[in-house]
N, CA, C and O atoms as a CHARMM CRD file, in Angstrom:
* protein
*
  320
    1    1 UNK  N     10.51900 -16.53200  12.84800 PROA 1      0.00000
    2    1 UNK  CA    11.15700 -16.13700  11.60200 PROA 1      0.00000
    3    1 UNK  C     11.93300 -17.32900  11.06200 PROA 1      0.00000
    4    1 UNK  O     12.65400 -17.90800  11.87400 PROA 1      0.00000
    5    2 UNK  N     11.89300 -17.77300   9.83200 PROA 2      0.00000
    6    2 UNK  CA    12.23100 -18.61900   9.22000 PROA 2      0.00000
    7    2 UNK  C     13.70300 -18.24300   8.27900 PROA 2      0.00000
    8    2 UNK  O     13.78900 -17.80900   7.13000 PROA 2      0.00000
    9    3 UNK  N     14.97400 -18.66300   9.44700 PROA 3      0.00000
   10    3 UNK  CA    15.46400 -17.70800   8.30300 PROA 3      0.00000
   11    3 UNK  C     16.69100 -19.14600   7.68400 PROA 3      0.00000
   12    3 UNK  O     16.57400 -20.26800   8.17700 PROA 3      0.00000
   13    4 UNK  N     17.82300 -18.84300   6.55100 PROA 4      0.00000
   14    4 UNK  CA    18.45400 -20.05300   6.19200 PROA 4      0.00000
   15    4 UNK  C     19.71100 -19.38800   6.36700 PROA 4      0.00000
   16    4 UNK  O     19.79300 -18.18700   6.10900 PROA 4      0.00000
   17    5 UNK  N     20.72800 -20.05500   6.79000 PROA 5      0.00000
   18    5 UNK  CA    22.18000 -19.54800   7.32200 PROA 5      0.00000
   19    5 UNK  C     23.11700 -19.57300   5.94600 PROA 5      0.00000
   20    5 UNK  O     22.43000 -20.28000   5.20900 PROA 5      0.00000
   21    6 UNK  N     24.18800 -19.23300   5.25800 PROA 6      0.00000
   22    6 UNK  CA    24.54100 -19.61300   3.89400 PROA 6      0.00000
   23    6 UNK  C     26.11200 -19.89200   4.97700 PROA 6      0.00000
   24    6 UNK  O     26.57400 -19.27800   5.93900 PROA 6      0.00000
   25    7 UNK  N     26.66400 -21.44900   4.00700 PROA 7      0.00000
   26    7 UNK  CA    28.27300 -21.51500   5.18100 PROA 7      0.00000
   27    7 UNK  C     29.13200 -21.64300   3.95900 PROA 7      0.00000
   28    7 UNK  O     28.71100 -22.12000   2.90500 PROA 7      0.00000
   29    8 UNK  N     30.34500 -21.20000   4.13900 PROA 8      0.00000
   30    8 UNK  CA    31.24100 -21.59300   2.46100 PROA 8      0.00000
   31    8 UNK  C     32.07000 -22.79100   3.12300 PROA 8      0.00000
   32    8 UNK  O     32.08200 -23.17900   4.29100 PROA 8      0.00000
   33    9 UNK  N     32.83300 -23.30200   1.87200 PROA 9      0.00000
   34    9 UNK  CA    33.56600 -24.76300   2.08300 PROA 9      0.00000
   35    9 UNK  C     33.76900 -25.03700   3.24000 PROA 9      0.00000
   36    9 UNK  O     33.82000 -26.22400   3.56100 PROA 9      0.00000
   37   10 UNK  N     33.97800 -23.80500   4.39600 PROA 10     0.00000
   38   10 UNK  CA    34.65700 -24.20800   5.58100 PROA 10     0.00000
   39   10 UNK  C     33.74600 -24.60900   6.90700 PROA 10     0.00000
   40   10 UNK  O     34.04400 -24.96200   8.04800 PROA 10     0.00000
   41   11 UNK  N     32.46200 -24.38300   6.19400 PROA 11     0.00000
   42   11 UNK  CA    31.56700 -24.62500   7.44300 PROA 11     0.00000
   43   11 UNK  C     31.33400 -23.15900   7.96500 PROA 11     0.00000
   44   11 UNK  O     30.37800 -23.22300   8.73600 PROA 11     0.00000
   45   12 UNK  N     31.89600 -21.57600   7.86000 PROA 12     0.00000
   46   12 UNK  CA    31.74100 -20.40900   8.50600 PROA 12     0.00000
   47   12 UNK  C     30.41700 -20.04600   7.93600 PROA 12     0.00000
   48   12 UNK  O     30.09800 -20.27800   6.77000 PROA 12     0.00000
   49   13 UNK  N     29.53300 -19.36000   8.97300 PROA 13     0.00000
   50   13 UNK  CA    28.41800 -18.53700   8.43200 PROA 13     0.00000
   51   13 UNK  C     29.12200 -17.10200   7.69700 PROA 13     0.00000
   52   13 UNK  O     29.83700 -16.23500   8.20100 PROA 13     0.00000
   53   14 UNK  N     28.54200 -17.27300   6.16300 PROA 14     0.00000
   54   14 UNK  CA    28.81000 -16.20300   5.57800 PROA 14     0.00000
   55   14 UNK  C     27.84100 -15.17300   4.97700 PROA 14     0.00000
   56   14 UNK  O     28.12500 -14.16300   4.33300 PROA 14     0.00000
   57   15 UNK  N     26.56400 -15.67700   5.34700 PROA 15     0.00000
   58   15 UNK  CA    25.29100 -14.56200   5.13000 PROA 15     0.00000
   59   15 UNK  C     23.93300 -15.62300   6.11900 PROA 15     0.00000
   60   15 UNK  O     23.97100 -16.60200   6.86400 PROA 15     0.00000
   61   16 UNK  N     23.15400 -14.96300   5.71500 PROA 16     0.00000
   62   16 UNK  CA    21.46700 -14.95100   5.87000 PROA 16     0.00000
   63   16 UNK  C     20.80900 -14.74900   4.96500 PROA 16     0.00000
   64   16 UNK  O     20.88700 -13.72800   4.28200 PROA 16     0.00000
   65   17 UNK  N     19.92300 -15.80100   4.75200 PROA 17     0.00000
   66   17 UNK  CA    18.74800 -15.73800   3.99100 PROA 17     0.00000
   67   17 UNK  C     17.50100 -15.46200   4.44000 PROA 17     0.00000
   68   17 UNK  O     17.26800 -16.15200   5.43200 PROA 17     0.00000
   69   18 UNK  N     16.35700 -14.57000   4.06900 PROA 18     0.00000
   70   18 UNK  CA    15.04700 -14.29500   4.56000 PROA 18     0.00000
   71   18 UNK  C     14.31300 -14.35200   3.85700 PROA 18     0.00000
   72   18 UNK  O     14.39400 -13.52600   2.94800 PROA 18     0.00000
   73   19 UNK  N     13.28900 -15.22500   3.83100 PROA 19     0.00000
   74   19 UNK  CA    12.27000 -14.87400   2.95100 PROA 19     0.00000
   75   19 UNK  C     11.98100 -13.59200   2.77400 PROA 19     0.00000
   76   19 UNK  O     12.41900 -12.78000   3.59000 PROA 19     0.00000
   77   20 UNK  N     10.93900 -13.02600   1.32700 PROA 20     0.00000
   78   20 UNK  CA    10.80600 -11.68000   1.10100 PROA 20     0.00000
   79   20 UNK  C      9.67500 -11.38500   1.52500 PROA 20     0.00000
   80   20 UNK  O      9.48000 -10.17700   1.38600 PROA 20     0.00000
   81   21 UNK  N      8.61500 -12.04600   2.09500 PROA 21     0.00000
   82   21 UNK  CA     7.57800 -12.07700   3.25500 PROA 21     0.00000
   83   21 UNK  C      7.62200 -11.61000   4.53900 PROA 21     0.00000
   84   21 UNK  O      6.77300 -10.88800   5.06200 PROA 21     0.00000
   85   22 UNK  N      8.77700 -12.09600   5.11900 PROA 22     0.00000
   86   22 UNK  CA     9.40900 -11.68800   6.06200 PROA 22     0.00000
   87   22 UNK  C     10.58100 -10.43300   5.91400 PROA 22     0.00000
   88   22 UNK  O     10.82100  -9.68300   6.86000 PROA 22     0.00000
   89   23 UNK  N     11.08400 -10.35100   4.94800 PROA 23     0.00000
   90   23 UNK  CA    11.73700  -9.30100   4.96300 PROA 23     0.00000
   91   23 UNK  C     10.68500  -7.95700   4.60400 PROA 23     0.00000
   92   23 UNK  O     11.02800  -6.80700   4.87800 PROA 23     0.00000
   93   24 UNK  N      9.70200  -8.19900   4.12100 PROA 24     0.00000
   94   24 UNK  CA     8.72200  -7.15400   4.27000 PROA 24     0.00000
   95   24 UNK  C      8.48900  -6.56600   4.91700 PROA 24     0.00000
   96   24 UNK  O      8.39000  -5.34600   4.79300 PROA 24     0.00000
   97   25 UNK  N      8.27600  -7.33200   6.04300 PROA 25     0.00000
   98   25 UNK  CA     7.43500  -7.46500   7.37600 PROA 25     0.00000
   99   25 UNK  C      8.49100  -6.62600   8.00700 PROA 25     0.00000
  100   25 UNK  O      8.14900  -5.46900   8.24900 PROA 25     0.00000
  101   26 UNK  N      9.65100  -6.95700   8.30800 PROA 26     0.00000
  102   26 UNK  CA    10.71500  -5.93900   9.02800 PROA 26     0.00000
  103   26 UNK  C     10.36400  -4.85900   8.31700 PROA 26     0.00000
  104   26 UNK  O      9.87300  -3.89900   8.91000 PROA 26     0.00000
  105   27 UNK  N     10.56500  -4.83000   6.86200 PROA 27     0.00000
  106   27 UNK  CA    10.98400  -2.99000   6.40000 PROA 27     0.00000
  107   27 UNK  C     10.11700  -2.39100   6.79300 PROA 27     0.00000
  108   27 UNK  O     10.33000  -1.21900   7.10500 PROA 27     0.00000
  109   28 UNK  N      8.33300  -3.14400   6.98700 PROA 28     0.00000
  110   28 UNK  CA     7.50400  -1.87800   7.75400 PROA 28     0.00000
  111   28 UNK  C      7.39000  -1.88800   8.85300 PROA 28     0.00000
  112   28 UNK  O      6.62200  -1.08400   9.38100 PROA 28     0.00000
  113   29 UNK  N      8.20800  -2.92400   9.70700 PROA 29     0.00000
  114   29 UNK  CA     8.13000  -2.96600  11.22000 PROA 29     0.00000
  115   29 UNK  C      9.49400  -1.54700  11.66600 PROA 29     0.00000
  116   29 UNK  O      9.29000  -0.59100  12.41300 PROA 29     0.00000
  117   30 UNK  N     10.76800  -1.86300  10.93900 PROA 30     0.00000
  118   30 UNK  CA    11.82200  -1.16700  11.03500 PROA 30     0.00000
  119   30 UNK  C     11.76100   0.00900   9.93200 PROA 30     0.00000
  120   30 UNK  O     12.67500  -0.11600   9.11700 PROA 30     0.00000
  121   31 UNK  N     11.22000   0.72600   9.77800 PROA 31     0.00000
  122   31 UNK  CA    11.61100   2.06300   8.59900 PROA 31     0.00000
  123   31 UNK  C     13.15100   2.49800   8.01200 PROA 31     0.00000
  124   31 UNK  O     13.57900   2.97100   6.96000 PROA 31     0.00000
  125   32 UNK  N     13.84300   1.97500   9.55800 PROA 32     0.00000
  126   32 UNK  CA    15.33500   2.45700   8.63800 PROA 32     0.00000
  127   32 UNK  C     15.86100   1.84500   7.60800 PROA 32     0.00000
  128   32 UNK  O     16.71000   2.21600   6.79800 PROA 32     0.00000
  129   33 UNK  N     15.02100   0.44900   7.76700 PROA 33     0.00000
  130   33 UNK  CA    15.80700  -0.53800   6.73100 PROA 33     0.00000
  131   33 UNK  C     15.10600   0.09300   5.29100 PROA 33     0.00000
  132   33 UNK  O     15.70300   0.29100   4.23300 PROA 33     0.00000
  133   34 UNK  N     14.18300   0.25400   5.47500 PROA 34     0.00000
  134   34 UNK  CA    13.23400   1.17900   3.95500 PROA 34     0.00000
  135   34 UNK  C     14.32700   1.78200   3.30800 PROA 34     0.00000
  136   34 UNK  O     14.67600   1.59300   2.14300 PROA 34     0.00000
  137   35 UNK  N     14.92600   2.63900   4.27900 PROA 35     0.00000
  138   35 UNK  CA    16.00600   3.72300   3.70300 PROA 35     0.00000
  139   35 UNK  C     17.20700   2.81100   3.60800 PROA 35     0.00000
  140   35 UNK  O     17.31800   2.67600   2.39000 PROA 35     0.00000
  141   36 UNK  N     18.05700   2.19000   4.10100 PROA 36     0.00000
  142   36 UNK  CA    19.38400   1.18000   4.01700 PROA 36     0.00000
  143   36 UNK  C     18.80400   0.70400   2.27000 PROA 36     0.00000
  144   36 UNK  O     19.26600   1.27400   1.28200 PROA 36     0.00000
  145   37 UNK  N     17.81900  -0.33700   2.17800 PROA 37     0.00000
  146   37 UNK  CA    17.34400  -0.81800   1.26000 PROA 37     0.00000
  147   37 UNK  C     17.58200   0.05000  -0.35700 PROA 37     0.00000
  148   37 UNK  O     18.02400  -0.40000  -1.41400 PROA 37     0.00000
  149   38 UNK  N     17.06900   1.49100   0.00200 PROA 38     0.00000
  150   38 UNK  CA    16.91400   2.46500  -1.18500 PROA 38     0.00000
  151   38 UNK  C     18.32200   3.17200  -1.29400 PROA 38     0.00000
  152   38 UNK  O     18.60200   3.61600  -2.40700 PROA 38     0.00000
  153   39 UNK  N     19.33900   3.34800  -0.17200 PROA 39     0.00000
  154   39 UNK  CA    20.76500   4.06900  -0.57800 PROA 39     0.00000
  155   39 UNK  C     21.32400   2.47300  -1.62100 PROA 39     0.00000
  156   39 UNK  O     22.34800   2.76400  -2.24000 PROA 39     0.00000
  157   40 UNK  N     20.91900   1.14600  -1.86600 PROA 40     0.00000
  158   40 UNK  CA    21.62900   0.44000  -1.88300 PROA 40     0.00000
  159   40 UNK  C     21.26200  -0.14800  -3.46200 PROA 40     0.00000
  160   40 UNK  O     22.01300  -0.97400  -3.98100 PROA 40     0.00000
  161   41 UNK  N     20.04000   0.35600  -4.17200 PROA 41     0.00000
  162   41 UNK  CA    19.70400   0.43200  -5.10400 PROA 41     0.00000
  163   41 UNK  C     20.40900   0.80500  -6.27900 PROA 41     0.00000
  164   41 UNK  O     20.66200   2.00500  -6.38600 PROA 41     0.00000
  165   42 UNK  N     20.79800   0.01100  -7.22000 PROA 42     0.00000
  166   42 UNK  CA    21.54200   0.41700  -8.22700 PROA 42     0.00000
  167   42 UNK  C     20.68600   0.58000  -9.42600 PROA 42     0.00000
  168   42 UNK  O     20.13800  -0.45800  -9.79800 PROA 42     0.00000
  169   43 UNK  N     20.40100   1.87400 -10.25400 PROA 43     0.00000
  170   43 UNK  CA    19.56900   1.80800 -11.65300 PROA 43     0.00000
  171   43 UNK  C     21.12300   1.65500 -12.55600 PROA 43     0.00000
  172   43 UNK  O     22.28200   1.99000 -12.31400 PROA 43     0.00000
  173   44 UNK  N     20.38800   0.92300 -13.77200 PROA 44     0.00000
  174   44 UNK  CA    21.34100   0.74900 -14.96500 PROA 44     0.00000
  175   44 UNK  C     20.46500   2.19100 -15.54300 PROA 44     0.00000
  176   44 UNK  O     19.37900   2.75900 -15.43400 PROA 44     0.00000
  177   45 UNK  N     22.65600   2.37000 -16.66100 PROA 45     0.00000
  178   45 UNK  CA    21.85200   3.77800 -17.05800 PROA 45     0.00000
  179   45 UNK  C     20.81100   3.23500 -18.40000 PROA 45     0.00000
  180   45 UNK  O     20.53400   2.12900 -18.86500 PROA 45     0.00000
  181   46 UNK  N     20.31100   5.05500 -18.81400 PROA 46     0.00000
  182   46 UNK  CA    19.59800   4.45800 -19.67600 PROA 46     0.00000
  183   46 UNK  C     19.84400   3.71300 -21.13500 PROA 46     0.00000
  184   46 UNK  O     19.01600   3.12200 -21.82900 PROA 46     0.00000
  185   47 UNK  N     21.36700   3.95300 -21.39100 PROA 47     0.00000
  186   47 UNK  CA    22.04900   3.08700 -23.24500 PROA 47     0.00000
  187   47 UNK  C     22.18500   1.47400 -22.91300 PROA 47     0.00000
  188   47 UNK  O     22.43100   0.79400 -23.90900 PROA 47     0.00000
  189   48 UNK  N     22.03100   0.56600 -21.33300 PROA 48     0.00000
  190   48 UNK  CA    22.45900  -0.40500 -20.50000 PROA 48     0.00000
  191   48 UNK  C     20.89900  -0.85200 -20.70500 PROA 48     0.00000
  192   48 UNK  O     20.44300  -1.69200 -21.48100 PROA 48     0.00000
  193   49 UNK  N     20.26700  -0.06200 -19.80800 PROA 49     0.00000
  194   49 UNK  CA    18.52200  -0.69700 -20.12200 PROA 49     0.00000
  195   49 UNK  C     18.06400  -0.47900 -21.69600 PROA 49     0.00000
  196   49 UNK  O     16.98500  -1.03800 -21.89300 PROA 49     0.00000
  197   50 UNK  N     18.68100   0.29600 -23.07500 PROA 50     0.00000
  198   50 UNK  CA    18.28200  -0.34100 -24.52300 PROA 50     0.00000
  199   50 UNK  C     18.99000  -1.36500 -24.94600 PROA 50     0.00000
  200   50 UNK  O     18.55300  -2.03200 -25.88400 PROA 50     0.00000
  201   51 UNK  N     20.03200  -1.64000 -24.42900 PROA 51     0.00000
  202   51 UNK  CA    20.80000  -2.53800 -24.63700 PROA 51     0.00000
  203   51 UNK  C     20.20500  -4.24600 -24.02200 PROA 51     0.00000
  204   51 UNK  O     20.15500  -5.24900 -24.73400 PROA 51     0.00000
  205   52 UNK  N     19.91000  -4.19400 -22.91900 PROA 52     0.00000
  206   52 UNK  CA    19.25200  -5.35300 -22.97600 PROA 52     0.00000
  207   52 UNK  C     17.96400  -5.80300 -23.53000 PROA 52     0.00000
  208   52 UNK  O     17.55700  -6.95900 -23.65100 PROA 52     0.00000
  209   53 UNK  N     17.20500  -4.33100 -23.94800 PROA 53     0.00000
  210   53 UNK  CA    15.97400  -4.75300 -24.26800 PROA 53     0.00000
  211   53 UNK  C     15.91700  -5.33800 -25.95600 PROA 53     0.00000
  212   53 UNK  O     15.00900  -5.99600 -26.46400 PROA 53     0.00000
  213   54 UNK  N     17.06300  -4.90900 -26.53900 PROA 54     0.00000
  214   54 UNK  CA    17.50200  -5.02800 -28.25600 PROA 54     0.00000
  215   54 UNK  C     17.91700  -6.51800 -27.93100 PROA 54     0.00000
  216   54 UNK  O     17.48400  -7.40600 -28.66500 PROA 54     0.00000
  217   55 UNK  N     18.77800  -6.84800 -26.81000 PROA 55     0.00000
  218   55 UNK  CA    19.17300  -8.12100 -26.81100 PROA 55     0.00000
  219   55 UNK  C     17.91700  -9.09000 -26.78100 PROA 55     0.00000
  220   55 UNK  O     17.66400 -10.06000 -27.49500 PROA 55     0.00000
  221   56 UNK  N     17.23000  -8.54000 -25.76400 PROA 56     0.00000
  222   56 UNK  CA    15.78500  -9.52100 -25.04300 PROA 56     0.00000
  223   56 UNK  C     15.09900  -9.68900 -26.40200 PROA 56     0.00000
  224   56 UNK  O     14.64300 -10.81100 -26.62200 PROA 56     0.00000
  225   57 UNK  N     14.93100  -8.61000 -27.49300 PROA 57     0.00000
  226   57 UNK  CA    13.59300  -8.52700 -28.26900 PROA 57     0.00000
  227   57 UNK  C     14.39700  -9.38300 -29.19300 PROA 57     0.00000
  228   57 UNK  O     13.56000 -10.17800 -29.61900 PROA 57     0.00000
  229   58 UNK  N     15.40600  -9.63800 -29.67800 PROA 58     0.00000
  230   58 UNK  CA    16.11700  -9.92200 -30.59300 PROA 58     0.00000
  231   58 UNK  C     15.88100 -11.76400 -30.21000 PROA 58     0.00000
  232   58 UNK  O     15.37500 -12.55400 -31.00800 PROA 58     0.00000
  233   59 UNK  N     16.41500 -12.14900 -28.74000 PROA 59     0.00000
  234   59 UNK  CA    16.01900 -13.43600 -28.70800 PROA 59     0.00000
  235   59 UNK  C     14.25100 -13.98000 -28.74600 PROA 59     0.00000
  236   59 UNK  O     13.69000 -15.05100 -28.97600 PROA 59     0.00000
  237   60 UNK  N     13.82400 -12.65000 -28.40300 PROA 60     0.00000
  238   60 UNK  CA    12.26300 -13.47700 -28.50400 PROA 60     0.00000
  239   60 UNK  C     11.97400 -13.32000 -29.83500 PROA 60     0.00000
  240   60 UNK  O     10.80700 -13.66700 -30.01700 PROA 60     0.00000
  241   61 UNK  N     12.71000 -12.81200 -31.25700 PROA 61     0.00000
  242   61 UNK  CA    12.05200 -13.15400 -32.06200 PROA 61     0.00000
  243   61 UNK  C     12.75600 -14.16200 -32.64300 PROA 61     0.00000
  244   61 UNK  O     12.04600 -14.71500 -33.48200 PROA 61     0.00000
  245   62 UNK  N     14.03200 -14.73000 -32.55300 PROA 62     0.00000
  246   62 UNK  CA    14.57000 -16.00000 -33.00100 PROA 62     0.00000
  247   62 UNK  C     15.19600 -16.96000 -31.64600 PROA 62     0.00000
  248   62 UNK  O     16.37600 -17.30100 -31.56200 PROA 62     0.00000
  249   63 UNK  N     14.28000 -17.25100 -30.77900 PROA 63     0.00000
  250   63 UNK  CA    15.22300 -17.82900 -29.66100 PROA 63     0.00000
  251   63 UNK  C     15.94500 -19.67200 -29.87500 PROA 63     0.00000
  252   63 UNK  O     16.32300 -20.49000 -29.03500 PROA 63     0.00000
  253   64 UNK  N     15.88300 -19.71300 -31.17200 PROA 64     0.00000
  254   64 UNK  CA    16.52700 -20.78500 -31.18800 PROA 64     0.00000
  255   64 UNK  C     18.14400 -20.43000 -31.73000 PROA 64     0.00000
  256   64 UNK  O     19.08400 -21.22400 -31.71700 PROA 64     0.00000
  257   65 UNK  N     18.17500 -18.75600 -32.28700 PROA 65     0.00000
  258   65 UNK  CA    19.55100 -18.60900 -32.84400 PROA 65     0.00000
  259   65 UNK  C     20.57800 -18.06300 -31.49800 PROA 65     0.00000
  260   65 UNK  O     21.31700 -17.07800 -31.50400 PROA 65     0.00000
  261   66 UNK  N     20.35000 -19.04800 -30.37300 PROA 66     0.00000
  262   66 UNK  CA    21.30900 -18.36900 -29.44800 PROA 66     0.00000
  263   66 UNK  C     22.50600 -19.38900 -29.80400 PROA 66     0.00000
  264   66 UNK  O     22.43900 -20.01100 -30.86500 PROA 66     0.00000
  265   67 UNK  N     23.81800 -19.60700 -28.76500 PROA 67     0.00000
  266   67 UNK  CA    25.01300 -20.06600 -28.79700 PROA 67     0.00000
  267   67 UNK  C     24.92400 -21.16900 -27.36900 PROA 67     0.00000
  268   67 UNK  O     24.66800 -20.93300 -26.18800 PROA 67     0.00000
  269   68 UNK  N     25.15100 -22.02400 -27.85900 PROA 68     0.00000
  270   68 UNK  CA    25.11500 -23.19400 -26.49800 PROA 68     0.00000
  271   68 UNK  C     26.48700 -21.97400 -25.60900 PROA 68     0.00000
  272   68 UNK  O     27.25800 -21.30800 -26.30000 PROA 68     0.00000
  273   69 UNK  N     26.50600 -21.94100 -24.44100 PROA 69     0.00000
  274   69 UNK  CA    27.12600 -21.77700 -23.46600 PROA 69     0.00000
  275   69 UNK  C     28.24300 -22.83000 -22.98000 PROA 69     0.00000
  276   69 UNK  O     29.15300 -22.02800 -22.77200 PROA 69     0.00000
  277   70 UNK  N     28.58700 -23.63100 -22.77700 PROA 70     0.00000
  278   70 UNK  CA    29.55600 -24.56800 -22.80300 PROA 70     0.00000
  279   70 UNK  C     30.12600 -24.71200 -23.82300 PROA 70     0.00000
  280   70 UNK  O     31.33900 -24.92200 -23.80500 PROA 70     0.00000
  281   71 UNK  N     29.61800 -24.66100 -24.68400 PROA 71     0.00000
  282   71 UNK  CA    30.73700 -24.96400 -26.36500 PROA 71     0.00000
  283   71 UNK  C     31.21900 -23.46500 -26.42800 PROA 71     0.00000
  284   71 UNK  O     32.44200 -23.34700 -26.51300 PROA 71     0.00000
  285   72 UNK  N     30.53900 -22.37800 -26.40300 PROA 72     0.00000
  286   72 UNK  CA    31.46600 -21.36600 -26.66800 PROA 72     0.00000
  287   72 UNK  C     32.65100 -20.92800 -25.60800 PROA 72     0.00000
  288   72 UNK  O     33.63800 -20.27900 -25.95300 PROA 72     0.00000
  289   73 UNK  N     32.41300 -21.36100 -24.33500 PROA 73     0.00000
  290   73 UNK  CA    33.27100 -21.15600 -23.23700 PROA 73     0.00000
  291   73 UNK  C     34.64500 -22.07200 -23.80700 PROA 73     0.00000
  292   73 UNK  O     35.84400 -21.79600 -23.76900 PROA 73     0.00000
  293   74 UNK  N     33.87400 -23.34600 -24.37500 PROA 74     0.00000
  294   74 UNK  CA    35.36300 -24.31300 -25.09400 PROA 74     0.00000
  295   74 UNK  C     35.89900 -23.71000 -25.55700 PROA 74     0.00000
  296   74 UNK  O     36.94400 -23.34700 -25.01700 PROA 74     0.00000
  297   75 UNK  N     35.52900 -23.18800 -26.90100 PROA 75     0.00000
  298   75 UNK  CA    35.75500 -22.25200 -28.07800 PROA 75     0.00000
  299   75 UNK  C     36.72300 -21.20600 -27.81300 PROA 75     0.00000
  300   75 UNK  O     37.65400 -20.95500 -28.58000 PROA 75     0.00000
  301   76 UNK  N     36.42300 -20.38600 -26.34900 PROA 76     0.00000
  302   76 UNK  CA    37.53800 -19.21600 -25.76700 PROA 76     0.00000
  303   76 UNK  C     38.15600 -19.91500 -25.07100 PROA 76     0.00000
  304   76 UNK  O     39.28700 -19.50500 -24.81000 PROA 76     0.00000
  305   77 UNK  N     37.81500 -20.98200 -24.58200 PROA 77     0.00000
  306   77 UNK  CA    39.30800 -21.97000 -23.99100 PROA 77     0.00000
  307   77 UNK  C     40.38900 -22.16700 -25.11800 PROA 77     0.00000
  308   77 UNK  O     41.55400 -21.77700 -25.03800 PROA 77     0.00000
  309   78 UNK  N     39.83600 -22.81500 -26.15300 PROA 78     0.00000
  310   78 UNK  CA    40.96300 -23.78400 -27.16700 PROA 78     0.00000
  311   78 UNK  C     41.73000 -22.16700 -27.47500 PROA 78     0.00000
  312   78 UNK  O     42.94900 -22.31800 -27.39900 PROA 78     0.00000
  313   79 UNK  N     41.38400 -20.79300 -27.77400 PROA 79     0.00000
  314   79 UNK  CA    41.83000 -19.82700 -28.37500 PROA 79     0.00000
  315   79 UNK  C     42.83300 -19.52100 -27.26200 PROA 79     0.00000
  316   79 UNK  O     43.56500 -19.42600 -28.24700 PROA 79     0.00000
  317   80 UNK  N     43.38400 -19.34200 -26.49900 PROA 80     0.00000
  318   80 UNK  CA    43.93300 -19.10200 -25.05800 PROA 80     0.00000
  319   80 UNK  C     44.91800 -19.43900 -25.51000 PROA 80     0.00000
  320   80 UNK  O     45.93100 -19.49200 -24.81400 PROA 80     0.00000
């Protein structure tokens, strides 16, 4: 198993990484994890999923009228 350790500033192991090949491979080797996996599932409701899709359709029909991200983060900085 190929797995990658994640450490924060301090050098501590603070997760595991698995490929999703391998994490496959457990959920049908282990069944409980099937179920761990599905209590842990979050759906957005449904006004959350029109809401991104008005956003999504809206940039694919003008995706050059978005807002640089760094200049507007300035923008709510200088207002502060």
């Amino acid at each position: 198993m190929t797995l990658q350790f994640i450490h924060d500033n301090n050098g501590n192991t603070t997760g595991v990484f698995i490929p999703i090949e391998e994490w496959q491979s457990l959920k049908a080797k282990y069944t409980d994890l099937q179920k761990e996996e599905a209590k842990n599932v979050v759906e957005l409701a449904p006004w959350q999923k029109q809401l991104i899709d008005e956003r999504l359709s809206g940039y694919y029909k003008n995706p050059s009228d978005v807002a640089d991200f760094d200049k507007t983060i300035d923008d709510v900085e200088k207002g502060l």
